[in-house]
C-alpha positions, 0 to 999 in steps of 0.5 A: 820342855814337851810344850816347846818341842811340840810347838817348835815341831809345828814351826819346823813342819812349816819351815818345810814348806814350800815355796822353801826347798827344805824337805828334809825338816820335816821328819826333824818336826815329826821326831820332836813332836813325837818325842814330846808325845811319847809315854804321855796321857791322852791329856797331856797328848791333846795339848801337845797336839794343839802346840804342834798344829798352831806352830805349823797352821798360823804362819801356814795360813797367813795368805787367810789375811790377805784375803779377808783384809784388815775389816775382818780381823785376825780371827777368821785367821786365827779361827780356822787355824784354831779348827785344823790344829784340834785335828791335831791335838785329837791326834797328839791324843791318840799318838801318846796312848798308842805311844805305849804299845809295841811299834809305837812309832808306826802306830804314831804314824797311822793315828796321824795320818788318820787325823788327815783323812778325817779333816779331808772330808768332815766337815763340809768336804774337809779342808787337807790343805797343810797335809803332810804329804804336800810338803813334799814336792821334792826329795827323796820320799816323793816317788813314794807318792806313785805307790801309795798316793799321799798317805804312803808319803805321809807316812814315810815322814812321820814313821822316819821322824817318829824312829829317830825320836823312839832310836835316840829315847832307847838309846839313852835309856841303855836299851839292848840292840835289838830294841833298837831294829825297829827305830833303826829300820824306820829311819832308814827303810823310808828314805832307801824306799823313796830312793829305790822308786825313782825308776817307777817314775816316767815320764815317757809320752805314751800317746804323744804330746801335747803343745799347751798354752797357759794363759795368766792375765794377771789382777790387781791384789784386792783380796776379797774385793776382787769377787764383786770385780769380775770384768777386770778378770775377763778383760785381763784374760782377754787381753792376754789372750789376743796377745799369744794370737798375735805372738802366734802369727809373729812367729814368736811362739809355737802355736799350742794345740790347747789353751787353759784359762783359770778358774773363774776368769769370766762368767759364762752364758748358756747361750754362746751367741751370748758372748761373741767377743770370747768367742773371737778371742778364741777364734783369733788363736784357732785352738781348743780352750779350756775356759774357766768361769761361773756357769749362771744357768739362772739367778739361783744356780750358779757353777763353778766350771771349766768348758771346753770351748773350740774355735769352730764349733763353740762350747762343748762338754763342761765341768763343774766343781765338786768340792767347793769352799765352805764360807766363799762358794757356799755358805754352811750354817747360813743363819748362824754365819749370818749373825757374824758377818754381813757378808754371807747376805751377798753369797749365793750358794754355788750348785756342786758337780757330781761327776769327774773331771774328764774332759774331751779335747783336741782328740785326748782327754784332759783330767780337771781339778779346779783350784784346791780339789787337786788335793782330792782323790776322790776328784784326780783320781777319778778323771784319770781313772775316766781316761785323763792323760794330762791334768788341767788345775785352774785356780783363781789364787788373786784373792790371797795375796802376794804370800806363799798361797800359790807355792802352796797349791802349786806343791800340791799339783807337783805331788799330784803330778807323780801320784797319778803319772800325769803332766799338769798345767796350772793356770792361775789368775795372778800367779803363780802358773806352771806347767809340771812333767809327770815326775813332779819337775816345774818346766815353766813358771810364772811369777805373782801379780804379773801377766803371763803365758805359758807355752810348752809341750807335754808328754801324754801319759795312759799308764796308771800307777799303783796309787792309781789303781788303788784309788781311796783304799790307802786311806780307808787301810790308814784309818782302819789301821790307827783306830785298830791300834787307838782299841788296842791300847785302849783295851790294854789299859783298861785290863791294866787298871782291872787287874791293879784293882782286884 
């Protein structure tokens, strides 16, 4: 019975998900793992964990597929499901020790959330894709985001899902109303906090607008395949670009102020004399891009960029990606990935950024996060802190297929939206882009596999939020935090066990 709870939690968890609107299915998933998880052994808490995890990252990560196609198998899928969800079990572990201390439900909480923090960076730069918190681009927990960045998100629903679990447990054991404050208080204290902060939220233009163009110039689903095809991008983007040119002298749209390419929509020369056809579709429009592509400085170094590149003067200051992807932008364990696919032989590694994403353009600063690093404080962050006042996530999502990869990311944009106090343009490939309002808001859309541009004005923000300021420290506090709780109750047992023996 714990078993199915624990996987049915997973499930819930992922029907949450965007692009669903069900929001509020989350803390119902927390309630029934923790249930499950309640006064159990740190085995039995292992295994639950593993339920939970493999019932939320299966259907969660099912775009893998699409990527990889039918030669590679299920296993790739099911592998890296399998990694993420003993995170999980190592966490169901720790949940069901701390389950026997006084709070439990808050401890729960922490242990959990601290299983985040250590899968967001270990190993190989962490993998925080399925954090709890980026299931919440909308509802009433999402202002809470603005104070204490995704870990006071993440913890307001598990705390409110694990206090319905601890509030229905004591009232069915007969337990005295003051036994039941706490769960009472964590079922209601997160949802009234989420909803009293909705004033924090502004979206105010502070150092005026910005007209922003996003550019989508669609290609073809061909998974993998597509990383060997570049030319179908730059073409697609090009093409797509001479359109709003000619839209823009037609009158039948505003003429931006920038424009935003995704990422690695063409290869990028050193030399800009080099490509004088990009240089003419920029010219055409008379803006400031931001061109996403791969930087090859020479055979062996390879970056991941996003250059500025303005109509008069040509390319201008550039940022390379931070956080690449394990496995498809550099290849860890090389010798052993060998052994298991030939296709690491045609992977040169990419060469790592080493500093923030605050580029210069059209007289404000824009923050970039390329493609997944916008789940990385340690990267928006610090581009806002750099002076950001709009966030720029370009993203090449055409390798995932027509699934829910992109509404995934997207749901990570929107929470970054509200956690740092920024508008953000999403600029993807084939879908989906979007222009996002600092209050998490989706003003335009694109669809999937479709060309597209985006034109719409942005208000400028300069005021930094709480969980701005605060920076990585809410991560360090939930960590510290849950192993305090893991020693205690540790401890606590181990005096038990002495003193039942002497």
């Amino acid at each position: 019975m714990r078993m199915a709870a624990a996987l049915a939690g997973g499930g819930i968890l992922y029907a949450s998900y965007p692009p669903r609107t069900l929001w509020y299915l989350a803390p119902l998933a927390f309630a029934l793992f923790t249930a499950a998880l309640r006064h159990r052994s740190a085995r039995g808490g292992f295994v639950y964990g593993l339920c939970f995890g493999m019932g939320f990252m299966l259907p969660l990560l099912t775009w893998l597929q699409s990527f990889l196609g039918a030669d590679f198998g299920p296993f790739p899928w099911v592998g890296l499901s399998l990694v993420v969800s003993l995170y999980m079990a190592i966490a169901g572990a720790a949940m069901a020790v701390v389950s026997k201390l006084r709070g439990a439900p808050i401890w729960m909480s922490l242990v959990f959330l601290g299983s985040e923090v250590l899968r967001t960076y270990f190993p190989f730069d962490g993998f925080p894709w399925g954090k709890v918190a980026f299931g919440q681009p909308e509802g009433l927990f999402l202002p809470l985001a603005a104070i204490g960045g995704t870990m006071l998100l993440g913890f307001a629903v598990i705390a409110t899902g694990a206090g319905a679990a601890e509030l229905v447990a004591r009232w069915r054991a007969g337990d005295r109303r003051r036994a039941l404050v706490l769960p009472v208080a964590l079922l209601v204290l997160p949802v009234v906090a989420g909803a009293a902060s909705w004033p924090l939220i502004s979206t105010n233009a502070e150092a005026g607008t910005r007209t922003v163009a996003i550019i989508q110039g669609n290609a073809p689903d061909d998974g993998i395949n597509l990383m060997y095809d570049t030319p179908i991008l730059r073409r697609n983007h090009i093409a797509a670009t001479e359109r709003l040119a000619a839209d823009i002298r037609a009158g039948k749209v505003a003429k931006p102020d920038i424009v935003v390419w995704p990422e690695v929509a063409t290869d990028l020369d050193p030399d800009p004399t080099d490509d004088p056809e990009l240089s003419k579709a920029i010219a055409d429009v008379g803006v400031p891009f931001l061109i996403g592509g791969r930087l090859i400085e020479n055979p062996t170094t390879i970056q991941n960029v996003v250059q500025v590149w303005d109509p008069r003067s040509g390319p201008g200051p550039r940022y390379a990606k931070q956080k690449l992807v394990p496995f498809a932008e550099f290849i860890p364990l090389r010798t052993i990935s060998a052994a298991v696919t030939p296709f690491v032989a045609d992977t040169r590694d990419m060469i790592p950024g080493d500093k923030p994403g605050a580029l210069p353009i059209d007289g404000t600063t824009v923050g970039v996060a390329i493609c997944y690093e916008v789940a990385y404080e340690q990267v928006v962050g610090d581009a806002v802190r750099a002076g950001a006042t709009m966030l720029a996530i370009p993203t090449n999502n055409a390798w995932y297929g027509p699934g829910e990869m992109s509404y995934q990311q997207l749901a990570m944009s929107r929470v970054a939206a509200v956690e740092y106090g920024r508008a953000v343009a999403v600029s993807a490939t084939s879908g989906v882009s979007a222009i996002v309002q600092p209050d998490g808001s989706v003003t335009r859309q694109s669809e999937l596999y479709t060309a597209a541009t985006l034109v719409a004005s942005v208000p400028l923000r300069t005021t930094a939020t709480l969980a701005t300021r605060l920076g990585g420290w809410p991560e360090w506090v939930v960590s510290a935090a849950g192993l305090a709780a893991l020693a205690i109750a540790i401890g606590s047992r181990l005096r038990r066990r002495r003193a039942n023996t002497t």
